[in-house]
NUGU-653582 format. One line per 4 residues: number of its first residue (from 1); their letters; for each residue x, z, y negated of C-alpha. Coordinates in steps of 0.5 Angstrom, whole numbers, plus 500, padded with zeros to 3 digits. Each point is the difference from the previous one (the first is absolute). Example, Ala and Ser with C-alpha at 12.3 -4.5 7.8 and 13.67 -1.06 7.14 Angstrom:
2
1 = as = 525:516:509 | 502:498:493;
//
This chain:
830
1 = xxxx = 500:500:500 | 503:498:493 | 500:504:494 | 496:499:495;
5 = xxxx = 503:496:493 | 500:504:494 | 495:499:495 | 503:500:493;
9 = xxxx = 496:503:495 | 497:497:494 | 502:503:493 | 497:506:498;
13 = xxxx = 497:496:494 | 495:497:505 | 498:506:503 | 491:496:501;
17 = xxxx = 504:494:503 | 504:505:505 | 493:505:502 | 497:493:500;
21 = xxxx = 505:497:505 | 501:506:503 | 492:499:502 | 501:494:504;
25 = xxxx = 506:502:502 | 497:505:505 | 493:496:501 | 505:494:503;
29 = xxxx = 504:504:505 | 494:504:503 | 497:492:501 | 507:498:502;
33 = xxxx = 501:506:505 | 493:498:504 | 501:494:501 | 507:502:503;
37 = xxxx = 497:505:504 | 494:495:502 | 505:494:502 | 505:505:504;
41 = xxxx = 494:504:504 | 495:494:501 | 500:500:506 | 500:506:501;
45 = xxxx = 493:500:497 | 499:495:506 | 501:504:504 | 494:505:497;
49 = xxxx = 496:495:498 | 498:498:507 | 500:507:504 | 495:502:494;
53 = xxxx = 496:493:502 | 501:501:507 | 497:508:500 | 495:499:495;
57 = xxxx = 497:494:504 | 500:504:506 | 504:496:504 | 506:505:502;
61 = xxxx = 494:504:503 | 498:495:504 | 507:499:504 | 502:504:506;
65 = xxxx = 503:505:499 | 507:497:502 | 499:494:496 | 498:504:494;
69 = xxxx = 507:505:500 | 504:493:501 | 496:497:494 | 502:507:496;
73 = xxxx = 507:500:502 | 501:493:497 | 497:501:494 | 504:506:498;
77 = xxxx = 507:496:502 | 498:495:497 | 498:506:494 | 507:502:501;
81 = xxxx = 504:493:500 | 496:499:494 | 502:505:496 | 507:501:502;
85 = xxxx = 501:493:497 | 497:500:494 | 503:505:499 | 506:497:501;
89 = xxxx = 498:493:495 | 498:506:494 | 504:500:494 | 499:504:494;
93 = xxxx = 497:496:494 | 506:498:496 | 500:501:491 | 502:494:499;
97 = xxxx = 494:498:505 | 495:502:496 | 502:497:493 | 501:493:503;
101 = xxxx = 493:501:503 | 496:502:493 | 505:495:496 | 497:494:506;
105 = xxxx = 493:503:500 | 500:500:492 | 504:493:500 | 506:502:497;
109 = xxxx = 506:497:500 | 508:502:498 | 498:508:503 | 498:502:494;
113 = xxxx = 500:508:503 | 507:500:500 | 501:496:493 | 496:507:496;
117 = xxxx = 505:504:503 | 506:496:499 | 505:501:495 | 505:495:497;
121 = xxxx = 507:501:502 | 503:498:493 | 502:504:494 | 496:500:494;
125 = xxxx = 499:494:497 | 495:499:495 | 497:493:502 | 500:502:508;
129 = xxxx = 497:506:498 | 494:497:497 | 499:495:506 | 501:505:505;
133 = xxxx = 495:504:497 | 495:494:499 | 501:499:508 | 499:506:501;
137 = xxxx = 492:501:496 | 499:492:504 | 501:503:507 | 497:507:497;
141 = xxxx = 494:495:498 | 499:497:507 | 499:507:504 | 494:501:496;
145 = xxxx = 497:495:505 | 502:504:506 | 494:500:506 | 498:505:505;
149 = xxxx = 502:498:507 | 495:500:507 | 503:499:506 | 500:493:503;
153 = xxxx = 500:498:508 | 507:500:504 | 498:499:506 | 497:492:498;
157 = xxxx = 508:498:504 | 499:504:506 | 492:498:501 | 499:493:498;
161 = xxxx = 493:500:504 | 498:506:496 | 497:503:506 | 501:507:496;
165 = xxxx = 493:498:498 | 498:499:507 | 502:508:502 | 497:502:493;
169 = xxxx = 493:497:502 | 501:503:507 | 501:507:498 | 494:499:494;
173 = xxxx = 496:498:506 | 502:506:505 | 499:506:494 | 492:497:499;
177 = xxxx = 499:500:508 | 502:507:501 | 497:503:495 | 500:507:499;
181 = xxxx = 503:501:507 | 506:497:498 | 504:507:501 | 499:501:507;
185 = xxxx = 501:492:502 | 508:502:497 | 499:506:504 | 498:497:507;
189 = xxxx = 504:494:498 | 508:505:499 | 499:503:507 | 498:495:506;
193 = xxxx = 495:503:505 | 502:502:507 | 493:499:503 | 496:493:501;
197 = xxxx = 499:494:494 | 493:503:497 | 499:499:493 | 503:506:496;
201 = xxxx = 496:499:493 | 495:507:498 | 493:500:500 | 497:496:497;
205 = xxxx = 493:500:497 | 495:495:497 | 494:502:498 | 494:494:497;
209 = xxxx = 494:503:496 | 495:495:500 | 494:500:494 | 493:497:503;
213 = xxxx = 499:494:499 | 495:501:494 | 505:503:496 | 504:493:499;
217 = xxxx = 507:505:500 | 505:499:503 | 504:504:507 | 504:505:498;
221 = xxxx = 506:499:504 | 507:505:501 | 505:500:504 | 505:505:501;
225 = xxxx = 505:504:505 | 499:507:503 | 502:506:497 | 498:499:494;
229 = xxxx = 503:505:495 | 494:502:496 | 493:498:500 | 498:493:499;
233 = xxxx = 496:497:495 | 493:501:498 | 496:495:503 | 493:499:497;
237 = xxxx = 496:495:503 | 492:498:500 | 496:504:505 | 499:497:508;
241 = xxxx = 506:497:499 | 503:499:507 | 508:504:501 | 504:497:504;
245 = xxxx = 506:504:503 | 506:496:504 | 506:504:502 | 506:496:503;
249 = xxxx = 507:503:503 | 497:506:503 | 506:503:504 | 498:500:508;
253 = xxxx = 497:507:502 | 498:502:492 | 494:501:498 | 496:499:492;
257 = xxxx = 494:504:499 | 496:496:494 | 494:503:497 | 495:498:493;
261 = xxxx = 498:506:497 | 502:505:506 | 496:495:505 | 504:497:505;
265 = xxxx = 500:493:501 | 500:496:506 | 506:497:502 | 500:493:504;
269 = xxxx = 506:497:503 | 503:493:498 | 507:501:503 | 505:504:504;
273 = xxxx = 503:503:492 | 493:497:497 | 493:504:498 | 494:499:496;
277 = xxxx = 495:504:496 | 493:498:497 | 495:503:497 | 495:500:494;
281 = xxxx = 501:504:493 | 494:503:498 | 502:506:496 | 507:501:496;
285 = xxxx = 506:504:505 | 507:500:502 | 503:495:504 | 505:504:504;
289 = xxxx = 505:499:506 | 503:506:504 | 505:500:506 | 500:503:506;
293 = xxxx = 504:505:497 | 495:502:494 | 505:497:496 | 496:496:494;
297 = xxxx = 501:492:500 | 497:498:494 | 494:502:495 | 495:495:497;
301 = xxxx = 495:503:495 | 494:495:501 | 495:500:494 | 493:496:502;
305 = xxxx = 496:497:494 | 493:501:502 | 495:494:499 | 495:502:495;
309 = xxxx = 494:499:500 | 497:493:495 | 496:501:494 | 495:497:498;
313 = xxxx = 494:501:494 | 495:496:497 | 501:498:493 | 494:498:498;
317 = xxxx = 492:503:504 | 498:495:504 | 495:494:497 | 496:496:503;
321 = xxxx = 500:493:498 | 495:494:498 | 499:497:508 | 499:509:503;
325 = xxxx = 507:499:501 | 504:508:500 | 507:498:495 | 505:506:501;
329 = xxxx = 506:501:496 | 506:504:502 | 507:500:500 | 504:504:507;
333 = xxxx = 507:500:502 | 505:503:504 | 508:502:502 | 500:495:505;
337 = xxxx = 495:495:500 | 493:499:500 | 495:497:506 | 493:501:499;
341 = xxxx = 495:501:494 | 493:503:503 | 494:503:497 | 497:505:504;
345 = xxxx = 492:501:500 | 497:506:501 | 492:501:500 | 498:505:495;
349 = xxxx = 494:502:504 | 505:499:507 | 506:503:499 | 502:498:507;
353 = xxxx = 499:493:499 | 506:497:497 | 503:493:500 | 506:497:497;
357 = xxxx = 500:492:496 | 506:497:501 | 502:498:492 | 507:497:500;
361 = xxxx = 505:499:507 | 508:499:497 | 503:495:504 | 507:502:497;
365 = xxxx = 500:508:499 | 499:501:493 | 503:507:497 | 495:499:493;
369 = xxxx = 493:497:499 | 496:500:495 | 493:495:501 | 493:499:500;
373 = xxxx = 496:498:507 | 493:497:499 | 496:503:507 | 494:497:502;
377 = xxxx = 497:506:503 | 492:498:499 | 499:498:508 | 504:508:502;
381 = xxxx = 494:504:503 | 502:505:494 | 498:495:495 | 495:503:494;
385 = xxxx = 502:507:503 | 504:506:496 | 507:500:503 | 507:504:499;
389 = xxxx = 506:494:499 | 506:502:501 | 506:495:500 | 505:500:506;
393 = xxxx = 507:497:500 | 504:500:507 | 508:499:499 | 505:496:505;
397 = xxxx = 500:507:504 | 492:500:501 | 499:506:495 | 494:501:496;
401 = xxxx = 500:502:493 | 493:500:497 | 497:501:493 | 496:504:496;
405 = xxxx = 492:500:503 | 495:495:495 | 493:501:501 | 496:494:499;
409 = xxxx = 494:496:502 | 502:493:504 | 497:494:498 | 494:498:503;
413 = xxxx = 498:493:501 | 492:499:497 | 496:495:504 | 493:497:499;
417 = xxxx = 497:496:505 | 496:504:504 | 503:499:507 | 507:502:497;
421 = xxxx = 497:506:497 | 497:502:507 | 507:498:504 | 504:505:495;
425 = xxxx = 495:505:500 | 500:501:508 | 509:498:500 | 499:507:495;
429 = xxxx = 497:505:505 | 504:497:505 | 506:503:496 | 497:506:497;
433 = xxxx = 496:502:508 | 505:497:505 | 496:503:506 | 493:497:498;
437 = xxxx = 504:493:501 | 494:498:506 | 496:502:495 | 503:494:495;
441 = xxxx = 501:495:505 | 492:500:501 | 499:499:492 | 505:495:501;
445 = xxxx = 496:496:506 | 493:502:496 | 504:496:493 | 502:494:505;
449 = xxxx = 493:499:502 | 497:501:492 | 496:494:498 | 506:499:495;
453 = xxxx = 506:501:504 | 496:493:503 | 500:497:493 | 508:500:500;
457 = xxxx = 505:497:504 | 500:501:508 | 507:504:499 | 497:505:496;
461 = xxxx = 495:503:506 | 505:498:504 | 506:505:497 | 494:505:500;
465 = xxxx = 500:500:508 | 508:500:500 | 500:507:496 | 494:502:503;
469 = xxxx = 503:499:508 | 507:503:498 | 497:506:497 | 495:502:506;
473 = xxxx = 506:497:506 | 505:505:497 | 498:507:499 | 507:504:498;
477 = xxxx = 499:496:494 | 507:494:502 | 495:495:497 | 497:502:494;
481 = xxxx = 506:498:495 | 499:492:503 | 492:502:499 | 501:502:494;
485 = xxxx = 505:494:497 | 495:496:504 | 494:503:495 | 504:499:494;
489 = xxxx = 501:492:501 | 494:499:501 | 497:503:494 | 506:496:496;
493 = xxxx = 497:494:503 | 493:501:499 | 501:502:493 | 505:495:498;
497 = xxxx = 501:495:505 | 507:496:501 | 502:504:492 | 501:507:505;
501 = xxxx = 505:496:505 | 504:496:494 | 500:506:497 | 503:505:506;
505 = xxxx = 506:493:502 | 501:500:492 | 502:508:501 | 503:499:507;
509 = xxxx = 505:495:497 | 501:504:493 | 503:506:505 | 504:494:504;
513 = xxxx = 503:497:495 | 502:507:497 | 503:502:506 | 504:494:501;
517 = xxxx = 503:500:494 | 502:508:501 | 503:498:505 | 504:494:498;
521 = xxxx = 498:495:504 | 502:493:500 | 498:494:496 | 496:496:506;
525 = xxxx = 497:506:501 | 497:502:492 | 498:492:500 | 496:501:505;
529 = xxxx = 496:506:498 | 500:497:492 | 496:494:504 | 496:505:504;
533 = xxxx = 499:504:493 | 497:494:496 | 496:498:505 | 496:507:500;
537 = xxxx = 500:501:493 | 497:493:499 | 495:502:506 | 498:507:497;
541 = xxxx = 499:496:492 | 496:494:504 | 496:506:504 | 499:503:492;
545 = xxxx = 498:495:497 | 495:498:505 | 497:507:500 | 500:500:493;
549 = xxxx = 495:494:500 | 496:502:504 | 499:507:497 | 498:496:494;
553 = xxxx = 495:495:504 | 496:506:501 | 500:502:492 | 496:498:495;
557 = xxxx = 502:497:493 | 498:506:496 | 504:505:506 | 506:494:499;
561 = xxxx = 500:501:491 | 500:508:501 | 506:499:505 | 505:505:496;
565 = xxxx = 507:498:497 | 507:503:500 | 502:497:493 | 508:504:502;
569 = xxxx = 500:496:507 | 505:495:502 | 497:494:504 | 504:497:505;
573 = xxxx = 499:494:504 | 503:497:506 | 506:496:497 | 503:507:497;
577 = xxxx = 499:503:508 | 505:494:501 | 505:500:496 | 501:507:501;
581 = xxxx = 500:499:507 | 505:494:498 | 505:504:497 | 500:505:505;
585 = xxxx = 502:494:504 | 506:499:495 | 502:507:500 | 502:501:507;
589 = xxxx = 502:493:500 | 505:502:494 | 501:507:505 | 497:505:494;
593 = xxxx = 496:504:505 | 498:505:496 | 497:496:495 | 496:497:506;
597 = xxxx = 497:506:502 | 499:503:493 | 496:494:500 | 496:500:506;
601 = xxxx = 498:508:499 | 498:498:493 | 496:494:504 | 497:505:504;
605 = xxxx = 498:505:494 | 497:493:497 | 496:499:505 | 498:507:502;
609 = xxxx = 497:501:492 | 497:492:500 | 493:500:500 | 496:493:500;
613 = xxxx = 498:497:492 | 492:498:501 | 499:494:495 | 493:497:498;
617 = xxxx = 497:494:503 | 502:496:493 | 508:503:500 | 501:494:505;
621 = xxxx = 499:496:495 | 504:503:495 | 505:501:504 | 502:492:502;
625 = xxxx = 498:498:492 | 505:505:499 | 504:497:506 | 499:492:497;
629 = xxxx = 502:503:492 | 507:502:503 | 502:493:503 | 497:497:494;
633 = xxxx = 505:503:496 | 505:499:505 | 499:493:500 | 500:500:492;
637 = xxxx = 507:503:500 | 502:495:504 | 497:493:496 | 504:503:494;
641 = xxxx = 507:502:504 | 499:492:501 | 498:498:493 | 506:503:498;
645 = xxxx = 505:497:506 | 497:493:497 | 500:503:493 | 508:501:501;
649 = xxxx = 502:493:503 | 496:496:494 | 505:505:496 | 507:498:505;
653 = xxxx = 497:492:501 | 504:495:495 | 496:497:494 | 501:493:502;
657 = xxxx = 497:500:508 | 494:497:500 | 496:496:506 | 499:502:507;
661 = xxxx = 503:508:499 | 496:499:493 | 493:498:504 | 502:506:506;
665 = xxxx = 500:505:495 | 493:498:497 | 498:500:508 | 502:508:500;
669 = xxxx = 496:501:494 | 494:497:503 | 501:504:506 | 501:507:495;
673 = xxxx = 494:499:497 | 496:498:505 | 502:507:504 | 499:503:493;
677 = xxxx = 492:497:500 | 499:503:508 | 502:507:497 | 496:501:493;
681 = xxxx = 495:497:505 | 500:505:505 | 501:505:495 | 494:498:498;
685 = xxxx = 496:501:507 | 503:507:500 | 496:502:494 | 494:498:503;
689 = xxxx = 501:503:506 | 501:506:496 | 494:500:496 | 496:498:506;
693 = xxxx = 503:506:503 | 497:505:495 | 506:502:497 | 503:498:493;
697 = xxxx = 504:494:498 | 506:502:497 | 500:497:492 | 508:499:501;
701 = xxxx = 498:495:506 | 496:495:496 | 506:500:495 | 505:498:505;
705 = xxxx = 495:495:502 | 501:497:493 | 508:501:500 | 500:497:507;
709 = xxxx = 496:493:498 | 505:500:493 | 506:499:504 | 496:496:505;
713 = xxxx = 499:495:494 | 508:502:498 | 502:497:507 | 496:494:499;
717 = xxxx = 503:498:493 | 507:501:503 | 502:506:497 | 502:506:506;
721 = xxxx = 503:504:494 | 493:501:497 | 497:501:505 | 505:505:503;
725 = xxxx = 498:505:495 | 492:499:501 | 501:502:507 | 504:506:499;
729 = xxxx = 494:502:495 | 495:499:506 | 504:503:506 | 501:506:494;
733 = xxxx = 493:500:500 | 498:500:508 | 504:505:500 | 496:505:495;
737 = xxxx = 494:497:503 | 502:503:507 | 501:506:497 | 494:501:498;
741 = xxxx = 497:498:505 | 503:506:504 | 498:504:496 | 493:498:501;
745 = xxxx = 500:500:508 | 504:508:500 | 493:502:495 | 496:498:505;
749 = xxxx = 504:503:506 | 504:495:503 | 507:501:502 | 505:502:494;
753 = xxxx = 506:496:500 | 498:497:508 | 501:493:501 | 495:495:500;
757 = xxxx = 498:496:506 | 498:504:505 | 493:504:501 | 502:507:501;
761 = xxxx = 506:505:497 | 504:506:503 | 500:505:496 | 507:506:498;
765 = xxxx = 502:503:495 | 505:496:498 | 498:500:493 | 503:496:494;
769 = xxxx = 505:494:504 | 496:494:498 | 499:496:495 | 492:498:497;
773 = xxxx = 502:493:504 | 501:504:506 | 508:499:500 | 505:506:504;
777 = xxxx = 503:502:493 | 508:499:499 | 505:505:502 | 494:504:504;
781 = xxxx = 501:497:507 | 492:498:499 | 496:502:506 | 505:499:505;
785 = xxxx = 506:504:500 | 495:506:497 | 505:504:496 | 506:499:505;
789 = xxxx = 506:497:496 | 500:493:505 | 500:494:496 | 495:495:502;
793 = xxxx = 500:493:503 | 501:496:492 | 505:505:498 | 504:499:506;
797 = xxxx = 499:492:499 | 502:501:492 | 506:504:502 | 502:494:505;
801 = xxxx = 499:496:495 | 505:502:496 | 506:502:505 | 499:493:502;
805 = xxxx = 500:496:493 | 507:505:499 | 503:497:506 | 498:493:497;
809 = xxxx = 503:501:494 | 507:505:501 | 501:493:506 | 499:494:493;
813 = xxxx = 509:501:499 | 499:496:494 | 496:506:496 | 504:503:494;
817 = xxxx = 504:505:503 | 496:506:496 | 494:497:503 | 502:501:507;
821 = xxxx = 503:506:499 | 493:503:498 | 498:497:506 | 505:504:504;
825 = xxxx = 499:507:496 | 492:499:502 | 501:498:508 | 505:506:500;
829 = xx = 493:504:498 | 497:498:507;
//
């Protein structure tokens, strides 16, 4: 080992530069003594790198014992080689080492170090004094920029295949295999074994706490090696988990006790060193595991989180609708999940007799909830009796959470005819005296040979010996719900004919949709049952419609005149039922479920609050001259946009064309004027219809009749742009006189705001969304999205319109470039 070269020191004056210096100095000789110190004992550290990886991985143990001690014994030679020759390659790290090595990391060259701490071998000249110093200060300069050394690789010779990354990775490997068990891998790997190769490793524990699958949460799983020093983890996990316990290199002959809150558990065996054990977590405990000895393995506190029970609660008593139909709003959740919403009945005179109504069945559970439900209970055997409602929830877990009792009487259908009242009335006593069931079925087959029962169709008398037969053939009373369902359609047909059985597919298909959309189901599906849904509804307005006229045979014109009329209702027709069902289409189309099913529940409300508008015998009439004037005024509005299409091409036409383009011209003014005669003419056959009818003739219509007949002679003349003007005077005037012609019909009791055409309107409260044209009114959706933020079809097509005509014009490259940088900034918006 050499000695080490003297440093000379830098002058005194320099006393900053000197700590400085002195600084890097010591920093740069540690880094170069651990380089020194990995070059000459790297394999060495070989050596111990892969006794570490072979102890860990457990490979050692595995050996028979003589492999094992003659692996043991060439590692600690080569151990002992190693060291011995590294010690020999060691040097001490030399001065003069460490300033070239922080002059070559600063890229210095001519030793700068060495040249502060020179002196000049000269005497004292004047001028060398003054040079020396200025080297002196150049040098000192240089040093400022002195860097802080890090150790740099040595063994990049000796290792060209950079396998000492190879033996990193193993060893990383091996430490996450053994885990906590690492100390006794190293303590069974240093001693070989004397008995046979069996697996050396401790006791190790899995443990799995899996959540039912309501819960939606994920297994808690841990592994680790027994003993444990202290206590486990608290665990905290939903009740009726399942613990699943594996213990795995059980030594041969050795014995585990295993209990859950002092409960021992019983054990199943999966190997020779394996065992198993499973049980269900009710109640919180202490998982502990204990040797033969009474020595305690390992302790896990368990904490089990009860399942609470669901809430629910009214928001509102429940009301009946227009249809007898019970709304009920409510709002319900739970920790984990809702599953089912019920209402439960209870007569107020039977306690004992209690049933539940099914309102809403979650597909996918539902932690909160907060709707409405519309529940047909006039054909329950409790309807027009007092009863105590209560709203019950059932979560995943098939538990029961109920709200506070309502007492309310349940909506009772009234009937009219004579034979429905008799079948009702006898369906009635069935309910309230189960035990006189003989008695009832022999009223039944009295009613089914009654002189009227006759007069009516044969599966009336037919429907009472059914009911009758099951009632006497079944006396523990098994048949009396089918008898009593059976009763109740056949007082609905007796009553209403096909309306009752339109009206209950129209319900039936309601819930269907509903649920489907709870549930999420696919796009074939919901098209099917939109189709099946506007087949019903049209179905149940045909059948209203027709006992709507029927009703009005029956009455005289007085009796018609006196009927009363809701001046705050909204009148709807079927066109506006379609477009709502048409933008329930778009929505699931577009994926917006949500929006769908608020817009059926608003539907479903719709229809439940809709009763049916009784017009008078010469509102038809009205109704199609008011139907007549609008197309009158479309086709006026579209003879002017034509007029002022020709009015403009006269404008783009050269002065000097003449002939034939000439003589086409005046055949389109001919066909203009025409088309104007056919309307002022048709315009004057509506105001006779008008006077025919009884009703007053507008003064505004007389006036656009005049307007019209100047711009037909404007026309004549060749003159568009005078004649124009005339039609924009008599298409402002039809417009007033349609006007006031509504308000002529909503003073008699016709439809507000209906549209014409039609003889029946469906009234709702949806007051204030049309015009006095009967047009939806702008930025409230009209009828059709009722009050939910959809856009309807001409919004969508407009906004089509637009998106499409921006792509024409951003793709037209000749634009000015502001242009069509505009045009970019607006597609960036959609």
């Amino acid at each position: 080992m050499s000695e080490a070269e003297p440093t000379r020191p830098i002058p005194p004056g320099d006393a900053d530069l000197n700590r400085r210096l002195a600084r890097r100095r010591r920093w740069a000789r540690s880094v170069l003594a651990l380089e020194a110190v990995i070059d000459a004992f790297a394999p060495a550290l070989a050596v111990v790198v892969a006794f570490l990886v072979l102890a860990l991985f457990g490979v050692l143990q595995l050996m028979p014992w003589w492999l094992h001690g003659l692996v043991l014994v060439g590692l600690v030679a080569g151990l002992a080689w190693s060291i011995r020759l590294g010690w020999r390659r060691w040097r001490r790290v030399d001065e003069a080492a460490v300033d070239r090595r922080l002059e070559r990391a600063a890229g210095l060259a001519h030793q700068p170090i060495q040249a502060v701490g020179d002196r000049p071998a000269t005497g004292a000249d004047p001028a060398a004094e003054r040079l020396w110093v200025q080297h002196q200060a150049r040098e000192r300069a240089r040093l400022a920029a002195l860097p802080r050394l890090f150790p740099r690789s040595v063994l990049t010779t000796r290792d060209p295949w950079a396998l000492r990354a190879v033996a990193g990775l193993a060893l990383f490997v091996a430490v996450i295999d053994a885990g906590p068990a690492w100390r006794d891998r190293l303590a069974a790997a240093a001693v070989p074994s004397l008995g046979p190769a069996v697996a050396a490793a401790p006791m190790r524990l899995d443990l799995w706490l899996t959540p039912p699958l309501y819960t939606g949460q994920s297994p808690v799983v841990r592994t680790v090696a027994l003993p444990l020093e202290a206590n486990g983890e608290a665990l905290v996990v939903p009740a009726s988990s399942e613990l699943v316990l594996q213990l795995h290199d059980v030594p041969e002959g050795r014995v585990v006790e295993t209990a859950y809150a002092l409960a021992p558990l019983d054990v199943r065996t999966l190997g020779a060193h394996s065992f198993e054990m499973r049980t269900v977590l009710r109640e919180s405990g202490a998982l502990e595991l204990q040797s033969d000895s009474g020595a305690l393995l390992a302790r896990f506190p368990i904490e089990v989180k009860a399942d609470r029970l669901p809430v629910i609660q009214f928001v509102e008593p429940p009301t009946v609708t227009q249809r007898q139909a019970l709304a009920t709003r409510f709002e319900a959740s739970d920790d984990y999940g809702l599953a089912a919403i019920e209402l439960e009945l209870a007569l107020t005179a039977r306690p004992e007799m209690i049933e539940r109504v099914s309102l809403r069945q979650f597909a996918r559970a539902r932690l909160t909830y907060d709707g409405a439900a519309f529940s047909d209970l006039t054909p329950h055997p409790f309807a027009g009796q007092e009863v105590v409602v209560r709203l019950v929830a059932t979560d995943v877990a098939d538990q029961e959470g109920s709200s506070s009792p309502l007492r309310i009487v349940l909506p009772e259908r009234q009937f009219s005819h004579p034979v429905a009242r008799a079948i009702i009335a006898a369906r009635r006593q069935l309910v309230a005296e189960p035990e006189e069931r003989r008695t009832v079925a022999a009223q039944l087959n009295i009613l089914a040979q009654g002189p009227r029962v006759e007069a009516l169709d044969t599966v009336v008398p037919l429907a009472l010996r059914a009911a009758s037969t099951r009632l006497v053939l079944n006396r523990d009373g098994s048949a009396d719900r089918s008898a009593m369902d059976l009763l109740w359609d056949t007082a609905l047909f007796v009553e209403e004919g096909q309306l009752a059985v339109a009206e209950r597919d129209l319900r039936a298909l309601e819930q269907a949709l509903q649920e489907a959309l709870e549930r999420g189901a696919d796009d074939a599906e919901l098209q099917a049952l939109m189709d099946e849904l506007q087949a019903a509804l049209d179905a149940f307005l045909e059948a209203l419609m027709r006992q709507a006229l029927e009703q009005m045979q029956g009455m005289s014109p007085e009796d018609l005149r006196m009927q009363p009329s809701d001046q705050n209702a909204q009148m709807l027709d079927r066109q506006d039922f379609q477009d709502m069902l048409d933008a329930m289409r778009e929505a699931m189309q577009s994926g917006a479920m949500e929006q769908a099913q608020q817009m059926l529940s608003q539907l479903r409300q719709l229809l439940e609050n809709m009763q049916m508008a009784m017009q008078l015998p010469m509102m038809g009439q009205m109704q199609q001259n008011m139907g007549a004037l609008q197309e009158l005024i479309r086709e006026q509005q579209r003879l002017m946009d034509q007029t002022f299409q020709r009015q403009q091409q006269g404008q783009d036409g050269q002065p000097g064309q003449n002939g034939q383009d000439s003589g086409q011209g005046q055949a389109g003014m001919d066909g203009l004027q025409q088309q104007q005669e056919a309307l002022r003419r048709a315009l004057g056959e509506l105001m006779r219809q008008l006077g025919e009818s009884g009703a007053g003739i507008p003064d505004q219509l007389g006036q656009s009749e005049l307007e019209m007949r100047g711009a037909e002679q404007a026309l004549g003349e060749g003159l568009p742009g005078r004649a124009t003007g005339s039609q924009a005077e008599a298409l402002d005037l039809l417009q007033q006189g349609a006007g006031e012609l509504m308000e002529q019909m909503q003073q008699m009791g016709q439809m507000p705001g209906g549209e014409p055409g039609g003889e029946m309107g469906m009234g709702a409260p949806l007051q204030g969304t049309r015009d006095p044209l009967g047009r939806p009114l702008r930025n409230q959706g009209g009828a059709t999205p009722f009050g939910v933020e959809v856009p309807d079809a001409p919004d969508l097509g407009t906004a089509r319109d637009v998106l499409r005509e921006l792509h024409r014009r951003s793709g037209e490259r000749d634009r000015p470039a502001l242009e069509l940088d505009y045009f970019e900034r607006l597609l960036r918006r959609f």
